[in-house]
py3Dmol code that shows the C-alpha trace and the ligand (Angstrom):
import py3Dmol

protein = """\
ATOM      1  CA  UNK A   1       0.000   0.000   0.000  1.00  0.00           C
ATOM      2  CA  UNK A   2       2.690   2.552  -1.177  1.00  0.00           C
ATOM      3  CA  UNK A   3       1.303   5.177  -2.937  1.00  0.00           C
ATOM      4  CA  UNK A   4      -2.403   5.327  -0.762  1.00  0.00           C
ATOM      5  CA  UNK A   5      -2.984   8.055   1.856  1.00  0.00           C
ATOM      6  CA  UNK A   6      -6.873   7.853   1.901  1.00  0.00           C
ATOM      7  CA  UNK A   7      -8.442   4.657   2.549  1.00  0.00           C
ATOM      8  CA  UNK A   8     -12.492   4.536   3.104  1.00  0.00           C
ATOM      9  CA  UNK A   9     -13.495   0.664   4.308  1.00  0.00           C
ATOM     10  CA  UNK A  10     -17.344  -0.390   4.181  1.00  0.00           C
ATOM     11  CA  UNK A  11     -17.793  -2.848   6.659  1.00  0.00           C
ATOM     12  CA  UNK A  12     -21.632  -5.059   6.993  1.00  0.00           C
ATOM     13  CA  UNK A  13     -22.307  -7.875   9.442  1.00  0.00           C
ATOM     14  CA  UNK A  14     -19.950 -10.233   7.672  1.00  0.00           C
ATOM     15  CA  UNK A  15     -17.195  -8.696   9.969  1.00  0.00           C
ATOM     16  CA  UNK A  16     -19.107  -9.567  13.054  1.00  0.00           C
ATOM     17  CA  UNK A  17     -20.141 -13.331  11.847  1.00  0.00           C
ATOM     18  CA  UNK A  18     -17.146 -14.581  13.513  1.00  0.00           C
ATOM     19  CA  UNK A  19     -18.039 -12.861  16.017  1.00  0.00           C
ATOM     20  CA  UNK A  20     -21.052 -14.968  17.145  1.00  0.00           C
ATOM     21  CA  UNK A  21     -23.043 -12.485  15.972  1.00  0.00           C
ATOM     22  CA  UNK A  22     -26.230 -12.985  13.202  1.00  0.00           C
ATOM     23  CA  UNK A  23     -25.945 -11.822   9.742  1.00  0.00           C
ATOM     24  CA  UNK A  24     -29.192 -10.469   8.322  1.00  0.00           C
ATOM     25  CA  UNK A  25     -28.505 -13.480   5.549  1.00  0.00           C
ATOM     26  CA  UNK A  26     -27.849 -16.132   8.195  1.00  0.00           C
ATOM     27  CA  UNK A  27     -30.341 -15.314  10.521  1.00  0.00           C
ATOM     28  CA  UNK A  28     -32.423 -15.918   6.572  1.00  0.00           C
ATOM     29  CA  UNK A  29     -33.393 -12.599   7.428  1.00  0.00           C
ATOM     30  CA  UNK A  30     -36.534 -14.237   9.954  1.00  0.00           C
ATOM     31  CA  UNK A  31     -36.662 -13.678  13.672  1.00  0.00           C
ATOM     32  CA  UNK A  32     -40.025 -15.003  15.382  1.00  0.00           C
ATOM     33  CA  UNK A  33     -41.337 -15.827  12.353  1.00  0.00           C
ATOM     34  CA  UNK A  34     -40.317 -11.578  10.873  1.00  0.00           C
ATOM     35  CA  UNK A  35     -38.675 -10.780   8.077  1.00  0.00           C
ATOM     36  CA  UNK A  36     -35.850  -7.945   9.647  1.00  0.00           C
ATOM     37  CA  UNK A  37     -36.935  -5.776   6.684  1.00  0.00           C
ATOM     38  CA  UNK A  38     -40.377  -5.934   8.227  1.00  0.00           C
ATOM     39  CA  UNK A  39     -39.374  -5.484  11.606  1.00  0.00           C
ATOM     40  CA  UNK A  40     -36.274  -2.894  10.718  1.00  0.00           C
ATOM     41  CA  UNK A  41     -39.094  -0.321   9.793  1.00  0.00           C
ATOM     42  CA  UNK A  42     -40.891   2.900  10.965  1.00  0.00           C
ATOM     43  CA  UNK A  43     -44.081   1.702   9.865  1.00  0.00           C
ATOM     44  CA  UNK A  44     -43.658  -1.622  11.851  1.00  0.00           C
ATOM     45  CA  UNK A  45     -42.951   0.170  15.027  1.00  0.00           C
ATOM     46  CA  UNK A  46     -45.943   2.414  14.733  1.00  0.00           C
ATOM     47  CA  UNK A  47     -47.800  -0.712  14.095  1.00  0.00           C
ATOM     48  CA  UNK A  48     -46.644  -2.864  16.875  1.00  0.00           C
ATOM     49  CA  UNK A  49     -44.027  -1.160  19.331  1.00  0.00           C
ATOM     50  CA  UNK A  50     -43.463  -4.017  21.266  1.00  0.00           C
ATOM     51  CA  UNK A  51     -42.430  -6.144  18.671  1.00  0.00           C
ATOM     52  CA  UNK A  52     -39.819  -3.952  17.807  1.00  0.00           C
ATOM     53  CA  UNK A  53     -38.380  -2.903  20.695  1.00  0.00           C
ATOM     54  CA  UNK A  54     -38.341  -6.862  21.776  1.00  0.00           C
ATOM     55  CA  UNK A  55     -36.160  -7.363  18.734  1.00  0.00           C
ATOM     56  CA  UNK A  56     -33.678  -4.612  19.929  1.00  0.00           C
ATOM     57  CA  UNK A  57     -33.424  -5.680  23.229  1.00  0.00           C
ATOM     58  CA  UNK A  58     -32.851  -8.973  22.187  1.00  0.00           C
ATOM     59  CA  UNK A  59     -30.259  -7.902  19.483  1.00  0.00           C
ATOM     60  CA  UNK A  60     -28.494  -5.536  21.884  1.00  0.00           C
ATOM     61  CA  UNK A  61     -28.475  -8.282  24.505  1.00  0.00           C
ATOM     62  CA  UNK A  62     -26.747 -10.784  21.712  1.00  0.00           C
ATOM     63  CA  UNK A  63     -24.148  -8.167  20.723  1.00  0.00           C
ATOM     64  CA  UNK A  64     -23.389  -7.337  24.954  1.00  0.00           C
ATOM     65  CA  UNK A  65     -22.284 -10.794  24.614  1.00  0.00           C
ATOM     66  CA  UNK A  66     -20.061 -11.109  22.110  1.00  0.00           C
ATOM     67  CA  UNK A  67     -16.156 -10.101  21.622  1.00  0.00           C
ATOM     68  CA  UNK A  68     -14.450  -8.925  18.883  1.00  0.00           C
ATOM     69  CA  UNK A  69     -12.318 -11.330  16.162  1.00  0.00           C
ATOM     70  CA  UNK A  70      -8.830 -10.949  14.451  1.00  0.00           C
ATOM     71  CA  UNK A  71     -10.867  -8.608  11.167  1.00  0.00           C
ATOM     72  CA  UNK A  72     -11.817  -6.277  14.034  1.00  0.00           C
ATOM     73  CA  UNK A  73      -8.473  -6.232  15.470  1.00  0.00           C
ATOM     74  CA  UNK A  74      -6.798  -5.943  12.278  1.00  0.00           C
ATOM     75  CA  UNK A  75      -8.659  -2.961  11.085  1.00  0.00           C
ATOM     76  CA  UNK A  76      -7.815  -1.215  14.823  1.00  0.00           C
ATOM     77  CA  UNK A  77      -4.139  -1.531  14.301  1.00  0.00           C
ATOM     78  CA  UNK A  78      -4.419  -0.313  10.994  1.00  0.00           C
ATOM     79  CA  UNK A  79      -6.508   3.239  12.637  1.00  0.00           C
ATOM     80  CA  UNK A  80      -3.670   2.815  15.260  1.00  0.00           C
ATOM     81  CA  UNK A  81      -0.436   3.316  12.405  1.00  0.00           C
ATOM     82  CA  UNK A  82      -1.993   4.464   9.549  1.00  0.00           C
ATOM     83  CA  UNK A  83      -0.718   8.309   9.060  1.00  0.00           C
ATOM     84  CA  UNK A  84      -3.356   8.984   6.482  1.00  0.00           C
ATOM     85  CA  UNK A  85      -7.025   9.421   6.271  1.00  0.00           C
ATOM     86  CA  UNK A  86      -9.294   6.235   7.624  1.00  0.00           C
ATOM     87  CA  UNK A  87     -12.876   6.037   7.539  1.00  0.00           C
ATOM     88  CA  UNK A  88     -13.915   2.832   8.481  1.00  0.00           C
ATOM     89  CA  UNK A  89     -17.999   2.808   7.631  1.00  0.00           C
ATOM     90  CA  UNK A  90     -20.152   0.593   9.207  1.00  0.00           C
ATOM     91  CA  UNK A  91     -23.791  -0.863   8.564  1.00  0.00           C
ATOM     92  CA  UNK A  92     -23.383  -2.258  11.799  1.00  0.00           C
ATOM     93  CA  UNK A  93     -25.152  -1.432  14.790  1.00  0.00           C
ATOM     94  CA  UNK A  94     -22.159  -3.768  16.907  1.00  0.00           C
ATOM     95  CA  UNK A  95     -19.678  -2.067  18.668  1.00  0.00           C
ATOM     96  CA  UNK A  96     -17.012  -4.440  17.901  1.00  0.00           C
ATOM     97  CA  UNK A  97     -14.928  -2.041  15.719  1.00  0.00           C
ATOM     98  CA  UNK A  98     -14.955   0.448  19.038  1.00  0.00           C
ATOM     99  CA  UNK A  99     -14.194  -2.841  21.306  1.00  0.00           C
ATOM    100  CA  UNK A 100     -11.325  -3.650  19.229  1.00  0.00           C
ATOM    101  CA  UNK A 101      -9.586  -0.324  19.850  1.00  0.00           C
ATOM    102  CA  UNK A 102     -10.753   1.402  16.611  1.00  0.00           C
ATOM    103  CA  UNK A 103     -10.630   5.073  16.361  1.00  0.00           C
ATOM    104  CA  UNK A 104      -9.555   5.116  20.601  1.00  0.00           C
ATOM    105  CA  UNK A 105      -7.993   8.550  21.546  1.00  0.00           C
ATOM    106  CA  UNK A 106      -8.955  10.533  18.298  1.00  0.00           C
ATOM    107  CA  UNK A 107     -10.630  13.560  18.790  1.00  0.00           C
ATOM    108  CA  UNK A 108     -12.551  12.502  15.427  1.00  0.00           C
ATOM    109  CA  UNK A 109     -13.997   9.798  14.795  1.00  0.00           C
ATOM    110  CA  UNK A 110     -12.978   7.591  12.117  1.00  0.00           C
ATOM    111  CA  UNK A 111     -16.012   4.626  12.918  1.00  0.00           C
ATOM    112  CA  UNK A 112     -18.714   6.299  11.636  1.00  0.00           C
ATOM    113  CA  UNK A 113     -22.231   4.252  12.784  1.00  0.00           C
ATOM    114  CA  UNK A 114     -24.390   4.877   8.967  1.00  0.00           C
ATOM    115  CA  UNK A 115     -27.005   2.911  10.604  1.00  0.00           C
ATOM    116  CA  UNK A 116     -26.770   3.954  14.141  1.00  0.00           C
ATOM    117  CA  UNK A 117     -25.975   2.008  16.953  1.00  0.00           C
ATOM    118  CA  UNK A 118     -27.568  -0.514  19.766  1.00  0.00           C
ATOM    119  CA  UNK A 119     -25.928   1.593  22.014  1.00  0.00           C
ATOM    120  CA  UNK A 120     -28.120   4.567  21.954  1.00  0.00           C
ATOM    121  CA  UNK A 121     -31.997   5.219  22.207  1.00  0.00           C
ATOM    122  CA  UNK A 122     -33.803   7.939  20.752  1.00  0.00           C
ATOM    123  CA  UNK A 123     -36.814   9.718  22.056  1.00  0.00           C
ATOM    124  CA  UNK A 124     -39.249  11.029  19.453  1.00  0.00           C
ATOM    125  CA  UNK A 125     -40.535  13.488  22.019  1.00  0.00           C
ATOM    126  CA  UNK A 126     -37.386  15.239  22.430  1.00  0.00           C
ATOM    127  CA  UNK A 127     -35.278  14.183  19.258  1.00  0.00           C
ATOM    128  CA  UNK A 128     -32.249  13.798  21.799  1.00  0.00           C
ATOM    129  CA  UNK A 129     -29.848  10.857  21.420  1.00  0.00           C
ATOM    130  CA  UNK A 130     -28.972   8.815  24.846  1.00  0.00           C
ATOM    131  CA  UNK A 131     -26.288   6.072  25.430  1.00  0.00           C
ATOM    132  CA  UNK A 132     -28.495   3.131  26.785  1.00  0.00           C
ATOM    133  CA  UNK A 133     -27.466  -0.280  28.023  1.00  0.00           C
ATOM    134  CA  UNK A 134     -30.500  -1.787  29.024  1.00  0.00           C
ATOM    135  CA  UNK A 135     -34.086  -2.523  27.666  1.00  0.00           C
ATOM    136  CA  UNK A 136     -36.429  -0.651  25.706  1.00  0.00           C
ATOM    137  CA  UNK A 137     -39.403  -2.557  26.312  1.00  0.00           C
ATOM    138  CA  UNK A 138     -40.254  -1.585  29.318  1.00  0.00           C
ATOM    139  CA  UNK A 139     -40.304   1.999  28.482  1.00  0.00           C
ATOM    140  CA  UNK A 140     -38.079   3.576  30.483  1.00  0.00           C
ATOM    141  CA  UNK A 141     -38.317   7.854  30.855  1.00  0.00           C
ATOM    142  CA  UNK A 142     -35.944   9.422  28.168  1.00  0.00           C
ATOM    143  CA  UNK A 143     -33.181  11.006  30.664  1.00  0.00           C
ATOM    144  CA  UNK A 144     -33.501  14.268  29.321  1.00  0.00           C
ATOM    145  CA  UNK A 145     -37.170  15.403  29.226  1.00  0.00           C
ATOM    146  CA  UNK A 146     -38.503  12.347  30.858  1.00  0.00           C
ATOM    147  CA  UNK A 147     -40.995  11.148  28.422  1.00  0.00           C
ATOM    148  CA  UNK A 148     -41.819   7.170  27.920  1.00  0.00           C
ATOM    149  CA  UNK A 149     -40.846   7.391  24.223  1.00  0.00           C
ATOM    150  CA  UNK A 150     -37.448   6.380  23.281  1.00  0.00           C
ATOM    151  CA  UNK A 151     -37.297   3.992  20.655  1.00  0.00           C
ATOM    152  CA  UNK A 152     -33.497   2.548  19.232  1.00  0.00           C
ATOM    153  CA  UNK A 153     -31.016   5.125  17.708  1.00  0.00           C
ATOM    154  CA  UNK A 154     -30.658   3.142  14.364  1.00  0.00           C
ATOM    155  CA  UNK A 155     -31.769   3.793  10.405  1.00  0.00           C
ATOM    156  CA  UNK A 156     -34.421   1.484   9.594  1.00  0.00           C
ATOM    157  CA  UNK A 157     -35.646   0.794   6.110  1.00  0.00           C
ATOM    158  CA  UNK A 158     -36.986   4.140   4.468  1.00  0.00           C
ATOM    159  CA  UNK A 159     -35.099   6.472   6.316  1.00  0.00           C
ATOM    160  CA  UNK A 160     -32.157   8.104   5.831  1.00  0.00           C
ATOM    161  CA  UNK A 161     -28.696   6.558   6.962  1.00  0.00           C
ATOM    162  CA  UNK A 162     -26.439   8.828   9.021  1.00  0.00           C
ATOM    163  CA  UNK A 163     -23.414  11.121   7.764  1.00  0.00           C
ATOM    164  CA  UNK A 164     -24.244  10.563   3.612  1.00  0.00           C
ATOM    165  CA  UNK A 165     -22.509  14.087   2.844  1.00  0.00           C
ATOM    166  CA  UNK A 166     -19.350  13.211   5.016  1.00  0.00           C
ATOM    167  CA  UNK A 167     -18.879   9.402   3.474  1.00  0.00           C
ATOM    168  CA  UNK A 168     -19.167  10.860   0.222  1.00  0.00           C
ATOM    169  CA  UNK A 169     -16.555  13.633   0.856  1.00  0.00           C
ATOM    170  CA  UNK A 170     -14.235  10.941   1.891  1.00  0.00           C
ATOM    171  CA  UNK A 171     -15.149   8.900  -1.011  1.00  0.00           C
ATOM    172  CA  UNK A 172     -13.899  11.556  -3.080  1.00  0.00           C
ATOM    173  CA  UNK A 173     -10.211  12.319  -1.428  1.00  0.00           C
ATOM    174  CA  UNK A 174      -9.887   7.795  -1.167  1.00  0.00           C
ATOM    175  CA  UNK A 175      -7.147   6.330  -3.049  1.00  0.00           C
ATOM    176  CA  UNK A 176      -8.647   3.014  -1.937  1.00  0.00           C
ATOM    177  CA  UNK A 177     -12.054   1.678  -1.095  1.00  0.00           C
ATOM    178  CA  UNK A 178     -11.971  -1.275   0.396  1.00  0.00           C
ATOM    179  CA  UNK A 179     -15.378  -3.496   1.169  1.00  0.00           C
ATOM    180  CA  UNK A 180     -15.824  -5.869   3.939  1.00  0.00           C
ATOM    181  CA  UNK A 181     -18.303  -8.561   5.063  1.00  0.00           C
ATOM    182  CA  UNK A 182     -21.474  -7.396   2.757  1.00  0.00           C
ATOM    183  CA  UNK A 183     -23.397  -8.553   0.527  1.00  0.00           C
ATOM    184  CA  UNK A 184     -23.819  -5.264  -1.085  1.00  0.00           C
ATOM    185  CA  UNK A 185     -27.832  -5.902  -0.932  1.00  0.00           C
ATOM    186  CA  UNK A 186     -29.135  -2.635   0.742  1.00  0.00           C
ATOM    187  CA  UNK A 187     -28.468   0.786  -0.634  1.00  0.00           C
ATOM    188  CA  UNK A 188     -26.947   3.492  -0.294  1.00  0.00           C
ATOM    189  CA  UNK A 189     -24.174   1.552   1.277  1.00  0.00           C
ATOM    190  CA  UNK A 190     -24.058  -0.797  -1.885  1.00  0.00           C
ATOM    191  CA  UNK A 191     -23.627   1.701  -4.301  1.00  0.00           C
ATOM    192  CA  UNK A 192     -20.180   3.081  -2.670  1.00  0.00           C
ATOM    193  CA  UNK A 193     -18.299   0.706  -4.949  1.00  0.00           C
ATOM    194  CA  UNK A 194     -19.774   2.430  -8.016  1.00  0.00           C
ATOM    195  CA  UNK A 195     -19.674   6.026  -6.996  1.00  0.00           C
ATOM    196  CA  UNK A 196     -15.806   5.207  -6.173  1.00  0.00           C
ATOM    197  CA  UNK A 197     -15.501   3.671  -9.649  1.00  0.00           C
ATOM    198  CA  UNK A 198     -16.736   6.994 -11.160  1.00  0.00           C
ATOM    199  CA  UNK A 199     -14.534   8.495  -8.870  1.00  0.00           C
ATOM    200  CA  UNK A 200     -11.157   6.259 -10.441  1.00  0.00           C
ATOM    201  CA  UNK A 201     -10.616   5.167  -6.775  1.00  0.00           C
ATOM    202  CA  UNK A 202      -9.214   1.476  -7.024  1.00  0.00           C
ATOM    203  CA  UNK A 203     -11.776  -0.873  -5.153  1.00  0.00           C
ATOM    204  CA  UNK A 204     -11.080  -4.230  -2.954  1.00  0.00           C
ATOM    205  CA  UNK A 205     -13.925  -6.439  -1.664  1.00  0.00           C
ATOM    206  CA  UNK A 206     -13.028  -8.666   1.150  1.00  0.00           C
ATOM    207  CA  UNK A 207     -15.732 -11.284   1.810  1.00  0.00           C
ATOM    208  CA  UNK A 208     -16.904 -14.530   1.977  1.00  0.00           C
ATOM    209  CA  UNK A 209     -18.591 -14.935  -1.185  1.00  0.00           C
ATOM    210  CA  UNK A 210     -19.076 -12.845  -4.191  1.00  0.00           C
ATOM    211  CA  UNK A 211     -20.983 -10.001  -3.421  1.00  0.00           C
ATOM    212  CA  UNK A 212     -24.030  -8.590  -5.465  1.00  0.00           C
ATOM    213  CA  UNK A 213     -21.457  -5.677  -6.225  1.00  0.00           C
ATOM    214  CA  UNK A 214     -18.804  -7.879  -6.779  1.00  0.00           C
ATOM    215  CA  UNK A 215     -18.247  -7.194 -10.802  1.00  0.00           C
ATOM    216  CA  UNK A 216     -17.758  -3.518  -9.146  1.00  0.00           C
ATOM    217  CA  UNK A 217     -14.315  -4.680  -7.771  1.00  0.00           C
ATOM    218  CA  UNK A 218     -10.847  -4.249  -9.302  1.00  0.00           C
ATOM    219  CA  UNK A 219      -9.656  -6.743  -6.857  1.00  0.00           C
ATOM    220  CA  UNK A 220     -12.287  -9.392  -5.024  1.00  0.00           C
ATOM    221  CA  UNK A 221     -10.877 -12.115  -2.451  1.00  0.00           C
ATOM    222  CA  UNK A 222     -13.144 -14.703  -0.970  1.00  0.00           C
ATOM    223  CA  UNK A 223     -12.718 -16.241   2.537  1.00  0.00           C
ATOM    224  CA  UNK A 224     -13.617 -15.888   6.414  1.00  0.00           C
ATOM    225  CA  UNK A 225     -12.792 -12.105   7.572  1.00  0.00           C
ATOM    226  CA  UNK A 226     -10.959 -13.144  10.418  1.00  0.00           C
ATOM    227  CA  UNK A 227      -7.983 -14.452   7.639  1.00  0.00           C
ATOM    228  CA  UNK A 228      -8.683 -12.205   5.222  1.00  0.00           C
ATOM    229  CA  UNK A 229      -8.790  -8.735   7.011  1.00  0.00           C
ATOM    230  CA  UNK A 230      -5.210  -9.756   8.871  1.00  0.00           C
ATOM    231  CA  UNK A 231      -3.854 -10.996   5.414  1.00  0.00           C
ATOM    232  CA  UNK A 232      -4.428  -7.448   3.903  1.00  0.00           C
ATOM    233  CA  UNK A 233      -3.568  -5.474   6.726  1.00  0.00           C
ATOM    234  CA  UNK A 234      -0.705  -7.055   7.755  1.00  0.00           C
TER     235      UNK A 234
END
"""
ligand_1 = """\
80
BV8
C -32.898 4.899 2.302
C -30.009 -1.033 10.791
C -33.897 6.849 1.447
C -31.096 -1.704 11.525
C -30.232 -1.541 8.411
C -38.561 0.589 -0.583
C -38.918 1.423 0.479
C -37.963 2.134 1.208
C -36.630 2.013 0.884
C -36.292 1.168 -0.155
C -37.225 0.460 -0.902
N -36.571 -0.265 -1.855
C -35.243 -0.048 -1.717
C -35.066 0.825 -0.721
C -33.823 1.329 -0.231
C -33.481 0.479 0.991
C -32.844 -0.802 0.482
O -31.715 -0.759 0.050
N -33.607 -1.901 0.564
C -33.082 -3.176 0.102
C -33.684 -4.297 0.962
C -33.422 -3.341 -1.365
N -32.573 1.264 1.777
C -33.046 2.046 2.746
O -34.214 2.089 3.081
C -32.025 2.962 3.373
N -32.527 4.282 3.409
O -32.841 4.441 1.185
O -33.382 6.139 2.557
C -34.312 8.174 1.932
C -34.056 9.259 1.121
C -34.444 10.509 1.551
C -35.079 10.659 2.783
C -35.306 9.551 3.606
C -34.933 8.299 3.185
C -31.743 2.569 4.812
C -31.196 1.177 4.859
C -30.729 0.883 6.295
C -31.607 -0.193 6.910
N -31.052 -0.553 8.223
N -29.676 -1.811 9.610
C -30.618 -3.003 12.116
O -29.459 -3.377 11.949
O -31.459 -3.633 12.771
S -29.835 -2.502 7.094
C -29.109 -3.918 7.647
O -29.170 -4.840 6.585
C -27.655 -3.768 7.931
O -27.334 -2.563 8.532
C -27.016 -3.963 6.587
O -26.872 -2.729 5.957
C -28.043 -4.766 5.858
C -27.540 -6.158 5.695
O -26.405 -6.035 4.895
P -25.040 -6.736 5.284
O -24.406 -5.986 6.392
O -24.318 -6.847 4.011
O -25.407 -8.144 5.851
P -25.895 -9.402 5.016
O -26.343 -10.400 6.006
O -26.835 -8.953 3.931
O -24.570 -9.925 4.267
C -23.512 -10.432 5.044
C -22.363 -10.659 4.078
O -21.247 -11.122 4.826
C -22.666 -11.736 3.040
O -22.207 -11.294 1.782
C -21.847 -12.956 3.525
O -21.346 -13.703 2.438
C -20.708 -12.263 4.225
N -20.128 -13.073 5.300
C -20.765 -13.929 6.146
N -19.844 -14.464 6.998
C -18.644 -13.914 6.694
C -18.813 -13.028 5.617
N -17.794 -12.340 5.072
C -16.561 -12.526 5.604
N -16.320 -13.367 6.644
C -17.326 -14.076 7.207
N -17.069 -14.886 8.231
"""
view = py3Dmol.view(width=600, height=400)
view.addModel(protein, "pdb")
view.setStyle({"model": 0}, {"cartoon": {"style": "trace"}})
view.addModel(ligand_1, "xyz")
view.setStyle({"model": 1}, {"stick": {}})
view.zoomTo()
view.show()
């Protein structure tokens, strides 16, 4: 990696599968009988609350239980030597790339959450975004104007993923764009790997299988993460 200064990396819940924890295509997309795009939804929480906020609190619970894996680890000692730009982009609501020592003692932040995070709630009364460890379903007061209304602090289907204007400003100063442990099935994330092709950034998918974007790719290698990520970083 001589000549690269920039590097943006897309990373889905392949990254975490070693992890223990669920991909959406693992878990065949079904929980209780759901399909997660049916459940991941505004309209599904305004039709049944408790539903969804029984599926975060179980998914937060999962991910409380679960450590990080050598494609985690890799990626934080690449933040922790890397003298150029890093934006490492997750769909991820997991905290693993934080766990792993990712983006620790930068004033900015270089895991950026485009889907938001199981660690925070957010109440619809107030707008205001809470850290929050514990469960939803009981509806607990929103700690800043006290009202029973927090729902979790993560993009569902239909609404609009976090930070698009700063991903795509980093897109455009990348001299690599590297994909990790996605199936490049839900937009806008999937169409990175094109708007960096337009852009002449060289592009690298790391995964276990081809992804849906995989003709995208100058460069595609197939395997677990946890070999893979180490292999290219190291
Ligand atoms: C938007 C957070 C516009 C929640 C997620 C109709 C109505 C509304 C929208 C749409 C529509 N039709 C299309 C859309 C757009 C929609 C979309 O793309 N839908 C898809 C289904 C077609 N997108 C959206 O709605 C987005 N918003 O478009 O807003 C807008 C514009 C203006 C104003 C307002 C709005 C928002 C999408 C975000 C949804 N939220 N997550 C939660 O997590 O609970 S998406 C969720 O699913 C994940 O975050 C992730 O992004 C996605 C799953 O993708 P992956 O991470 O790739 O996981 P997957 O299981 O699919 O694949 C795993 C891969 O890993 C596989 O390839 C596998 O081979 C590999 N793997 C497995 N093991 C390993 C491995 N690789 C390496 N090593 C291993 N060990």
């Amino acid at each position: 990696m001589t000549d690269i200064r920039n590097i943006v990396i897309l990373t889905g819940a392949g990254i975490s599968a070693e992890s223990g924890i669920d991909t959406f295509r693992d878990a065949g997309g079904l929980w209780e009988q759901h399909k997660v795009e049916d459940v991941a939804t505004p309209e599904a929480f305004a039709r049944d609350p408790d539903l969804v906020l029984r599926f975060y609190d179980m998914r937060r619970e999962a991910i409380q239980t679960k450590q990080t894996n050598p494609a985690h680890e890799a990626l934080a000692r690449l933040d922790e030597h890397w003298d150029g730009d890093l934006l490492i982009v997750t769909q991820n609501v997991d905290d693993l790339h934080e766990r792993a020592g990712s983006q620790i003692g930068l004033e900015e932040t270089r895991v950026l959450h485009m889907h938001g995070t199981h660690l925070n709630a957010w109440c619809t009364a107030c707008d205001v975004r809470s850290p929050w460890r514990t469960t939803l379903i009981d509806r607990p007061a929103c700690p800043e104007c006290g009202e029973r209304a927090l729902r979790p602090d993560v993009v569902w289907f239909g609404e609009m993923p976090y930070e698009m204007e700063r991903i795509y400003a980093a897109l455009r100063e990348a001299d690599l764009f590297v994909s990790i442990g996605t199936s490049g099935a839900v937009y806008p994330a999937a169409g990175f790997v094109q708007e960096a092709k337009a852009l002449g950034v060289p592009t690298l998918e790391l995964n276990l299988e081809p992804s849906q974007g995989s003709a995208w790719f100058d460069e595609a290698r197939h395997g677990p993460a946890s070999a893979l990520v180490p292999q290219w970083v190291d």
